[in-house]
PLY file of the C-alpha trace (Angstrom):
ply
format ascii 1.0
element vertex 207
property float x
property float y
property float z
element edge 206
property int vertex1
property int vertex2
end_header
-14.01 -4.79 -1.52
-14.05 -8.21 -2.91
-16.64 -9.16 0.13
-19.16 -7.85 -1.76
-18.98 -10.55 -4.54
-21.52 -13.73 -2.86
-19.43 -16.17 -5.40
-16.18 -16.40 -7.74
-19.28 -16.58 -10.76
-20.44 -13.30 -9.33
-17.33 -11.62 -9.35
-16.63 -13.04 -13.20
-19.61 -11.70 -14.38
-19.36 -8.32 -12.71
-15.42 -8.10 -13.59
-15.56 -9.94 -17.32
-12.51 -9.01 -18.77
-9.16 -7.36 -17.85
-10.08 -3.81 -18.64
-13.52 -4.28 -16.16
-10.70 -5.12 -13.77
-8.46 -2.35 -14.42
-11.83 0.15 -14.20
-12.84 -1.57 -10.83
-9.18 -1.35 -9.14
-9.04 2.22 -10.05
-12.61 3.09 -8.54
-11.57 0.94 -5.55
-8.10 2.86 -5.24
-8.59 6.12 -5.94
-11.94 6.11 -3.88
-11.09 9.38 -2.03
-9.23 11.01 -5.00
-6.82 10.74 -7.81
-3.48 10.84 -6.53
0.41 10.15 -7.80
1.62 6.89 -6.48
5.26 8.55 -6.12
4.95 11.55 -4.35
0.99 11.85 -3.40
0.33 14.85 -6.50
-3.76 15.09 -7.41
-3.28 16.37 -10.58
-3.13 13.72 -12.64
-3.41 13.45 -16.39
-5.15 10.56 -18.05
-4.75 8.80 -21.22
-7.19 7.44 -23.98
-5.86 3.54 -23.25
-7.86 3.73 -19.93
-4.21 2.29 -18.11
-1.48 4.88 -18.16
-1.84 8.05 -16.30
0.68 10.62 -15.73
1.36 13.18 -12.66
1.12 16.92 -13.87
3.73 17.83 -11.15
6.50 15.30 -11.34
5.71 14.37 -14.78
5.89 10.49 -14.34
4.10 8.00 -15.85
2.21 5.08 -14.34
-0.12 2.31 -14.43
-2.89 1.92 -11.48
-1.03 -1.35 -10.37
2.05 1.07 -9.68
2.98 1.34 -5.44
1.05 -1.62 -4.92
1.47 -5.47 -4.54
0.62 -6.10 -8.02
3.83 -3.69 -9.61
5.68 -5.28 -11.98
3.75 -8.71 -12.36
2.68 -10.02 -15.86
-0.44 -11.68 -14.42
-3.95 -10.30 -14.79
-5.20 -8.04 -12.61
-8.93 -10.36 -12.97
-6.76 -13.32 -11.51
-5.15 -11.07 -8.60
-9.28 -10.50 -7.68
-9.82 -13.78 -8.39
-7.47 -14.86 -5.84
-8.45 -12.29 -3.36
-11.49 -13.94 -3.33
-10.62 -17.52 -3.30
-8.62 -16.78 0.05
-10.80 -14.45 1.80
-13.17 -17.57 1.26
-11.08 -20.21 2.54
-10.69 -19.50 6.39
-8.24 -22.56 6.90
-6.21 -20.83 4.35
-5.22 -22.05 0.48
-2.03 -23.96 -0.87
-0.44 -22.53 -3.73
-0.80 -25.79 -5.61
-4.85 -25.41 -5.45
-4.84 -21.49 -6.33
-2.85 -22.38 -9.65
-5.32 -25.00 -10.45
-8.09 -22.24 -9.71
-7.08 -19.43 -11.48
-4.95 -21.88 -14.40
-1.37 -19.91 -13.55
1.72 -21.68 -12.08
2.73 -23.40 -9.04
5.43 -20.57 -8.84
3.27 -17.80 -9.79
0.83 -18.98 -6.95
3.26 -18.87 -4.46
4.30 -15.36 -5.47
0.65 -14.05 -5.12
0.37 -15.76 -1.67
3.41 -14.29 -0.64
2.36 -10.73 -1.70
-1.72 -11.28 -0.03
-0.13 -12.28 2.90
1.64 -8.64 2.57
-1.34 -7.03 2.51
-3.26 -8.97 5.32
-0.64 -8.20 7.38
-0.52 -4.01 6.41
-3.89 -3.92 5.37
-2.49 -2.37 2.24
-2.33 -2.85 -1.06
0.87 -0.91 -1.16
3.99 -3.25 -2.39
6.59 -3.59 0.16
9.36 -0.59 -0.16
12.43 -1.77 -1.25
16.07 -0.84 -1.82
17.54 1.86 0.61
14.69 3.14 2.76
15.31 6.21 4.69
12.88 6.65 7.78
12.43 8.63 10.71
9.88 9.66 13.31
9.11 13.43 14.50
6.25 15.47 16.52
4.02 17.48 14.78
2.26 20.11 16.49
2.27 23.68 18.23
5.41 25.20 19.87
5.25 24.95 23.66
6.62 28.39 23.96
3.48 29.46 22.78
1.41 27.92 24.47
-0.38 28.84 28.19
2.01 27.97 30.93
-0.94 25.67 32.22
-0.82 24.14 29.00
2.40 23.11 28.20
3.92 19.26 28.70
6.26 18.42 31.12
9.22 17.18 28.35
9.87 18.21 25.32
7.62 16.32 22.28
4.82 15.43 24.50
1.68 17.29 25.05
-0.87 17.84 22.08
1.54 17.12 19.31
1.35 13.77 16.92
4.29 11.01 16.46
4.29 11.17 12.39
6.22 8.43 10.99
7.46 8.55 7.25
9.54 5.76 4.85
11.44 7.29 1.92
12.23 4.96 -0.79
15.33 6.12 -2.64
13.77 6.88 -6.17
10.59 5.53 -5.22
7.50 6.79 -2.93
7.32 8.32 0.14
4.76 6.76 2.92
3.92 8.80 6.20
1.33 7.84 8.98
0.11 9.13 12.44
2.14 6.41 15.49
0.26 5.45 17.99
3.78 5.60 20.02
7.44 6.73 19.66
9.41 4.01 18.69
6.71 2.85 16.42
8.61 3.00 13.65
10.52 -0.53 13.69
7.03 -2.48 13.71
5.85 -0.31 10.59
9.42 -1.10 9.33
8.98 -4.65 9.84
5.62 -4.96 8.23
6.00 -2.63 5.06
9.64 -2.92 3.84
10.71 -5.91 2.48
13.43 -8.40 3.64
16.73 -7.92 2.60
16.12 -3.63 1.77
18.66 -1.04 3.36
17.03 1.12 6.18
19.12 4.28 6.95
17.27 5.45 10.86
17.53 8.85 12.33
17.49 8.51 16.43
14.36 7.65 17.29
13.92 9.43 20.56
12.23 7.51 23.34
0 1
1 2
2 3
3 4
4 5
5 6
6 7
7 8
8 9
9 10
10 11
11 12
12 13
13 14
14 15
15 16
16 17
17 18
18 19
19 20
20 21
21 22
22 23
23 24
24 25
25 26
26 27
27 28
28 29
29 30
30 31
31 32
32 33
33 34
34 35
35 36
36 37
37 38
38 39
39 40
40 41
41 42
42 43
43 44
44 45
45 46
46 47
47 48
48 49
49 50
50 51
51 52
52 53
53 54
54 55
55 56
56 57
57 58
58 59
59 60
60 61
61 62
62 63
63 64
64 65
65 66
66 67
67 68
68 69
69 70
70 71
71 72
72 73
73 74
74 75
75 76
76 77
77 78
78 79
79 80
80 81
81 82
82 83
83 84
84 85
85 86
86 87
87 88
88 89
89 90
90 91
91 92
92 93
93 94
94 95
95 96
96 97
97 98
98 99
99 100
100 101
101 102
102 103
103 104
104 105
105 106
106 107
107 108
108 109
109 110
110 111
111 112
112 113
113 114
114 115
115 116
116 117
117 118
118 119
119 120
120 121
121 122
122 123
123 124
124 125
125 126
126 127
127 128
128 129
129 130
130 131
131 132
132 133
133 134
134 135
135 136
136 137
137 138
138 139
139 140
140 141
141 142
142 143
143 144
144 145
145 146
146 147
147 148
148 149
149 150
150 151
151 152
152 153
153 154
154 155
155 156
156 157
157 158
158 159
159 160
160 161
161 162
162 163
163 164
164 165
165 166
166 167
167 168
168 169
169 170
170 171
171 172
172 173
173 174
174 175
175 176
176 177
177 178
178 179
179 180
180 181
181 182
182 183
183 184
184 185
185 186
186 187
187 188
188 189
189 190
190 191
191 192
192 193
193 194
194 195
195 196
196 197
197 198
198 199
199 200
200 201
201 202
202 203
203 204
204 205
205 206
């Protein structure tokens, strides 16, 4: 995304305002399709400010910045890029004290937005952490054995062809499901997506 920018001038004078970086976020986001941030709905209504949009099935409004590490943060969206860029370009890493210099924001506002980028490295996201009381759970999704060839079928129960799906639910929030690798996935995608502190209600994991 931001790779494509050769210099922090580039990206300034491709991305020159706020509402150039709303426009570029959205294109960036909703690459493969409009969706609701909430509950995943693609019908999705638009309004004339080019920054609110609304779901035609749940009926909720939102910003793009909604379900993702810039929610609920007064600074710019241009100075989130900026700072994408500025650490993507320093290997060695950057101190909070030089990003606030180089994007003119606080000491404490620098160290929020390294906090959250490091979130994202580390998912590969831009989806916020989930918060609160998280509900999550693991299951197979697939065919029924019994219906299967006898020289088809697996050996145990949940094995075979079928998928480990794993899926957070935050309580009023979004929902966030992805194909495991493994069964007992779940507490690593825990660890990285759901932030410190949140209540996570398990089902039994199997094994």
């Amino acid at each position: 995304m931001i790779s494509e920018f050769p210099s922090l001038y580039d990206l300034f004078d491709a991305i020159p305002d706020e509402k150039a970086a709303i426009a570029y976020f959205t294109a960036v986001r909703w690459k493969t399709g409009e969706f609701c941030p909430y509950y995943g709905h693609d019908a999705i209504y638009h309004f004339s400010d080019g920054k609110t949009h609304k779901c035609a099935q749940c009926n909720r409004q939102f910003s793009i910045k909604v379900g993702t590490i810039f929610e609920n943060t007064k600074i710019e969206l241009r100075k989130w890029l900026a700072a994408i860029w500025l650490i993507t370009s320093h290997r060695k890493g950057i101190a909070s004290t030089q990003l606030a210099r180089d994007i003119k924001v606080t000491q404490k506002a620098a160290w929020f937005m390294l906090h959250r980028l490091r979130h994202a490295a580390r998912t590969r996201s831009f989806n916020r952490p989930l918060r609160g009381i998280i509900e999550a759970g693991e299951t197979f999704i697939g065919g029924k054995e019994g219906n299967k060839h006898a020289s088809k079928r697996a050996n145990k129960p949940g094995t075979g062809d079928k998928v480990v799906v794993f899926g957070m639910l935050e309580r009023g929030g979004e929902l966030r499901t992805r194909a495991a690798d493994r069964l007992g996935q779940a507490r690593d995608e825990i660890a990285k997506h759901v932030e410190r502190g949140s209540n996570v209600m398990t089902d039994d994991w199997g094994g």
